[in-house]
C-alpha positions as CSV (number, residue, x, y, z in Angstrom):
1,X,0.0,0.0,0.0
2,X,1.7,3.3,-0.8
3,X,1.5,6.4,0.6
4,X,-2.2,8.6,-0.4
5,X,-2.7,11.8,-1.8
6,X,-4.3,13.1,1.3
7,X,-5.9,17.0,0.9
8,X,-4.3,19.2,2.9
9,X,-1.0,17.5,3.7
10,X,2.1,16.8,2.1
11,X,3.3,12.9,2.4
12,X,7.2,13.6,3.7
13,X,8.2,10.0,5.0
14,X,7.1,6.2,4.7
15,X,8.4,4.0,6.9
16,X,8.2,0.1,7.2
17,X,4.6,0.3,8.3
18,X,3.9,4.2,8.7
19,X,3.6,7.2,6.2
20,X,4.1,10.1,8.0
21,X,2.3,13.7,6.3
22,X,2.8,17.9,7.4
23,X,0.1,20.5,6.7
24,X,0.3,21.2,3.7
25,X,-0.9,25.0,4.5
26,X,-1.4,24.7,8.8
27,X,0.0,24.6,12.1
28,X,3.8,23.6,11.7
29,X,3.7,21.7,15.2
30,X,1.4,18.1,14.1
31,X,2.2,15.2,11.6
32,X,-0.8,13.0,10.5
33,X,0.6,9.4,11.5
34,X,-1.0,7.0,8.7
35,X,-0.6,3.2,9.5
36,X,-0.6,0.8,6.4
37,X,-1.1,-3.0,5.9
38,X,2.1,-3.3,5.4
39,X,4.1,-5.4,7.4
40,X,7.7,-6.2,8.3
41,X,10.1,-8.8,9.9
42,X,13.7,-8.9,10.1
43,X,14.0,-5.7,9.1
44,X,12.0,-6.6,5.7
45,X,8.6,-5.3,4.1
46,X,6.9,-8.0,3.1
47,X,4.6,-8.9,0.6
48,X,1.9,-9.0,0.7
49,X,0.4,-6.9,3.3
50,X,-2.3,-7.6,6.0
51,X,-6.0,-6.6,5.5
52,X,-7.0,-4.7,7.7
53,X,-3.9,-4.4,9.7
54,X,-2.9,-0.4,9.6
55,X,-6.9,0.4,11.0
56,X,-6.0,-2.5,14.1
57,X,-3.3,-0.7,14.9
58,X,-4.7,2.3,15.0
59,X,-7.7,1.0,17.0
60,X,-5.4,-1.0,19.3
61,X,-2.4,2.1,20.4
62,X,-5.7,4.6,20.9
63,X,-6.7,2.0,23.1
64,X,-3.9,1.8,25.2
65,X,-2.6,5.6,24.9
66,X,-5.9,6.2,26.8
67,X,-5.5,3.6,29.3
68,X,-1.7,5.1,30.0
69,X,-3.3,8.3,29.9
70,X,-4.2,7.4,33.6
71,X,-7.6,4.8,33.3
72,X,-5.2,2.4,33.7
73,X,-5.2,3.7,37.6
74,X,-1.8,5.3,37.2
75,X,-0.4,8.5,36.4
76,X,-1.1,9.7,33.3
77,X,1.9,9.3,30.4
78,X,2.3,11.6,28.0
79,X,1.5,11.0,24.5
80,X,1.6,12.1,21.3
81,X,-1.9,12.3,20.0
82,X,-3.2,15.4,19.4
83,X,-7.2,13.8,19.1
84,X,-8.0,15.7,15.7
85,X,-10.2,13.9,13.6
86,X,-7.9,12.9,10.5
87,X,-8.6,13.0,6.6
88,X,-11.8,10.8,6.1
89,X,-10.0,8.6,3.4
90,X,-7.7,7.6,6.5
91,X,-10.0,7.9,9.5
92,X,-9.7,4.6,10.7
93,X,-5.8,4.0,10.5
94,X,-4.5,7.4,11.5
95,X,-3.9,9.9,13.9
96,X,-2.9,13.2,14.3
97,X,-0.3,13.8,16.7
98,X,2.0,16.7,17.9
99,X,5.7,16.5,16.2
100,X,8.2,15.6,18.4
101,X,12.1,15.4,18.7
102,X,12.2,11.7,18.4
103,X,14.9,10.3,20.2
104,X,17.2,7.4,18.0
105,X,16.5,4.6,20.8
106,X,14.3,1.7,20.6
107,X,13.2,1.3,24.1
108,X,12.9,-2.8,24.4
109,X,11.6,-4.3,28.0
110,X,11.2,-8.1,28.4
111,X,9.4,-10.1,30.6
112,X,10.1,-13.6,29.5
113,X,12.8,-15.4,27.3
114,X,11.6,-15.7,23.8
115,X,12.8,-15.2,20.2
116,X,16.1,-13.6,19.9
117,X,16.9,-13.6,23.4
118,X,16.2,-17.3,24.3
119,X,18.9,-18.4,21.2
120,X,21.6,-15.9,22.8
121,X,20.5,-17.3,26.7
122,X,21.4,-20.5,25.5
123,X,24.3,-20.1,24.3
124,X,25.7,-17.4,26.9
125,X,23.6,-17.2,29.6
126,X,22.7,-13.5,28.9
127,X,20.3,-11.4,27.0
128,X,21.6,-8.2,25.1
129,X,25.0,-9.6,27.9
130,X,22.6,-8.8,30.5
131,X,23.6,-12.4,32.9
132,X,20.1,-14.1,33.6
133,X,20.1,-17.2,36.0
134,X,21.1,-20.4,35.1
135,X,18.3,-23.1,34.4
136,X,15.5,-21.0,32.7
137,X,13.5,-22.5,29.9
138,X,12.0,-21.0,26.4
139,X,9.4,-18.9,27.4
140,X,10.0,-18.9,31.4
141,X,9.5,-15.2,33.5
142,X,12.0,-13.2,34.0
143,X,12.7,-12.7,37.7
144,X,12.0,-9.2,36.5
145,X,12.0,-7.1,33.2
146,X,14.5,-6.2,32.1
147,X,15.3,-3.1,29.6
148,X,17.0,-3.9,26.4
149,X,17.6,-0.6,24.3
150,X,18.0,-0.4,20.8
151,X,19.6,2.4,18.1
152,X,17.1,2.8,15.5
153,X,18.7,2.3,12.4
154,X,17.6,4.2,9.0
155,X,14.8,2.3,7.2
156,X,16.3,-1.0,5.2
157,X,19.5,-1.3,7.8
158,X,18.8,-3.5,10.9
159,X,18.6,-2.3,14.1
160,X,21.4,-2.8,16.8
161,X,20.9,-4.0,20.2
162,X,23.0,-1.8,22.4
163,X,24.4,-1.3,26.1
164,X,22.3,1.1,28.3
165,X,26.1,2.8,28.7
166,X,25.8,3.2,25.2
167,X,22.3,4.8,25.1
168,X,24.1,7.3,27.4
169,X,26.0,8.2,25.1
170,X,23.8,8.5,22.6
171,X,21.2,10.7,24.9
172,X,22.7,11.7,27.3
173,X,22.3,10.1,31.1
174,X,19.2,12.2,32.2
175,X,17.6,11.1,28.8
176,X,18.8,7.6,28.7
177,X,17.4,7.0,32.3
178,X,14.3,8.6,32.1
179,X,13.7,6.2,28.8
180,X,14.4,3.5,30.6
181,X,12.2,4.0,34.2
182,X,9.1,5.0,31.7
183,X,9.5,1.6,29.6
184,X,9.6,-0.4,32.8
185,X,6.7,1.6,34.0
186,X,4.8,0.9,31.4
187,X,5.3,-2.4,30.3
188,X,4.9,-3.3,34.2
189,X,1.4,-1.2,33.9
190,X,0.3,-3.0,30.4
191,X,1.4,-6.5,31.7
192,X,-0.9,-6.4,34.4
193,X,-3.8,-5.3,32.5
194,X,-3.1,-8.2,30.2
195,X,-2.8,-10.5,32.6
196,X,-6.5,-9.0,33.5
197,X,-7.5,-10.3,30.0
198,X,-5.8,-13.7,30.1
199,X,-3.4,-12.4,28.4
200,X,0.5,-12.0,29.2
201,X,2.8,-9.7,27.3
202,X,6.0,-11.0,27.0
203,X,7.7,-8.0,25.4
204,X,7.4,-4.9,23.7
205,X,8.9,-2.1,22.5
206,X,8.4,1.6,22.6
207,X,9.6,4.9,21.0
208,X,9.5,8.1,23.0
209,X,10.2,12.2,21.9
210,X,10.8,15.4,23.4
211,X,8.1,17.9,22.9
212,X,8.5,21.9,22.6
213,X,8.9,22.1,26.8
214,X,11.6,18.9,27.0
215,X,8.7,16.2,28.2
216,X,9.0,13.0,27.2
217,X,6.5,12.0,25.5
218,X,5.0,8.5,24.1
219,X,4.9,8.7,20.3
220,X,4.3,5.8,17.4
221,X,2.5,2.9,17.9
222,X,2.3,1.1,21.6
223,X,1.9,-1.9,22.7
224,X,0.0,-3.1,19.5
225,X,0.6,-6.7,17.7
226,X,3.4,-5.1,15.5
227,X,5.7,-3.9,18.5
228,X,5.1,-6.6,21.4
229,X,4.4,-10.5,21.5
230,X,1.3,-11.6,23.2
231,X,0.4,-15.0,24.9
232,X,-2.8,-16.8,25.8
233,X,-2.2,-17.3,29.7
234,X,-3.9,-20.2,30.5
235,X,-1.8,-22.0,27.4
236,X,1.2,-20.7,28.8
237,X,0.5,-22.0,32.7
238,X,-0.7,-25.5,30.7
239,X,1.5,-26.3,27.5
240,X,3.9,-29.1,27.8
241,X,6.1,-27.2,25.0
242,X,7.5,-24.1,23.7
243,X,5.2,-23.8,20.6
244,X,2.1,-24.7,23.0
245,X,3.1,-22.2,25.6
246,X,3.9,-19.3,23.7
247,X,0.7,-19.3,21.6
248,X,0.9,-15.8,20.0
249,X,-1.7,-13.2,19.4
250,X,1.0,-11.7,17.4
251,X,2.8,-11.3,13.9
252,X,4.9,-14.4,15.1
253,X,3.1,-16.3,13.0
254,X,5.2,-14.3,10.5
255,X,8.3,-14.1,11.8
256,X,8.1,-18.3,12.1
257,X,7.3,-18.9,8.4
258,X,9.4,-16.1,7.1
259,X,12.5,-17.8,9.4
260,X,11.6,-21.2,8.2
261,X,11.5,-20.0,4.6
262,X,14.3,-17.8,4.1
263,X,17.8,-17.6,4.6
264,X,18.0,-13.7,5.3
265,X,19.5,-13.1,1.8
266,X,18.0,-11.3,-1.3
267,X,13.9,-10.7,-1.5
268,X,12.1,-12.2,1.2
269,X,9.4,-14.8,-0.5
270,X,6.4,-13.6,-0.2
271,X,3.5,-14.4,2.8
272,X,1.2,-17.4,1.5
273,X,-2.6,-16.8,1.5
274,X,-3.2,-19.5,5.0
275,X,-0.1,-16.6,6.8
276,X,-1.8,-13.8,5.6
277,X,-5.3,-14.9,7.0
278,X,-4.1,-16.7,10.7
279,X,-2.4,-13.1,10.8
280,X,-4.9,-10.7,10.4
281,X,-7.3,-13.1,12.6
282,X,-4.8,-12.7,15.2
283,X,-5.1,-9.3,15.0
284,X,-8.4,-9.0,15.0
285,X,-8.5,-11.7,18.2
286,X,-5.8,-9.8,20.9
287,X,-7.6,-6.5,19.9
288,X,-11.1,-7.7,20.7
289,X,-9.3,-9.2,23.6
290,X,-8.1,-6.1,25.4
291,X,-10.5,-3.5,24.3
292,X,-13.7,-5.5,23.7
């Protein structure tokens, strides 16, 4: 899906899921944040996209930008959305949010060993060289979170993991720590509402920006199934194995087949129909889940 010719704002950026517009003739201070269907893994827009997927996501971070926003019980997190109604060609996957000075971290909290982190546990011990204790299996708890930062590398380079030290540099120690307390808070706050739902959240990610006064400030998506892994809890308390345990309500379904199927070199293949449609059903599922 490319990006629209939306009246009254100029496309300026498209990103691996997002096109990002400006006022065309307006305040200077708001984008218009446009999610698509399409979707990525390793670092890789694939083809072809999920139906339905960029009006989920929308659906999906509104939802929980409001709960954060202090119905959640807790103190209310800044956020990026502005709550104008957007273009009507784009109502239902966009919002229009207040530009920010977006800071070049990924900020990464997990709660259980899966994916990328279980391979590098088992062979080290450690996730992102953070030591874990000895004996944990795929998909156990983590005795607690535990914040993972990444540099946000420019669109069709991969990400790199990096050391909070090194988010320090990057930001700046005030910066760097204050990214790191609000993930925790958060993910602590959306785990629990989860877990409310029968669901558990495994891990996440989240992208934060400085507004005009220096606030820090919750932009992009959050905590939808494009930036965090989600598990049925009773499957996880119950399954006898890792695939049975970690039953997602995510794009893992995705990231499985497209590990299984290609060897990370040249054109990913693309999605087969039966991907595409256990995807977007997933989708559908973890959002009717949470918000009902």
């Amino acid at each position: 899906m490319s990006a629209l010719d939306l009246p009254g704002w100029k496309h300026v950026y498209s990103g691996k899921v997002r096109d990002l517009y400006r006022p065309a003739d307006g305040p200077a201070d708001r984008m218009l944040v446009v999610a698509s269907d399409r979707v990525s893994a390793f670092d890789q827009v694939l083809d072809p996209g999920i139906p339905g997927k960029g009006e989920l996501l929308t659906r999906l971070s509104l939802w929980w930008f409001a709960q954060l926003a202090g119905r959640d019980g807790g103190r209310p997190i800044p956020n990026h959305v502005l709550g104008l109604q957007p273009p009507a060609a784009v109502a239902a996957r966009a919002m229009v949010v207040r530009e920010l000075d977006m800071q070049p971290i990924e900020c990464i909290v997990r709660g259980y060993l899966t994916g990328t982190g279980w391979a590098e546990y088992s062979e080290n011990g450690t996730v992102c060289g953070i030591p874990l204790p000895t004996g944990l299996q795929n998909g156990d708890r983590l005795p607690e979170p535990i914040y993972t930062p990444a540099y946000k590398a420019p669109l069709g380079e991969h990400d790199e993991n990096i050391s909070f030290e090194r988010s320090v540099e990057l930001v700046g120690a005030e910066t760097a720590a204050a990214l790191r307390d609000a993930s925790l808070e958060i993910y602590r706050r959306a785990a629990a509402l989860a877990e409310s739902k029968g669901l558990i959240l495994a891990d996440t990610k989240f992208e934060f920006g400085l507004d005009a006064d220096g606030v820090l400030t919750l932009a992009d998506e959050v905590l939808t199934s494009d930036s965090s892994r989600y598990w049925d809890a009773e499957a996880w308390r119950t399954g006898t194995t890792p695939a049975e345990r970690m039953a997602s309500y995510d794009k893992q379904i995705v990231r499985d087949w497209l590990a299984a199927a290609w060897d990370k070199t040249g054109t990913p293949p693309a999605l087969p129909d039966d991907i595409v449609e256990r995807t977007a059903a997933k989708y559908r599922e973890l959002l009717e889940t949470l918000a009902g």
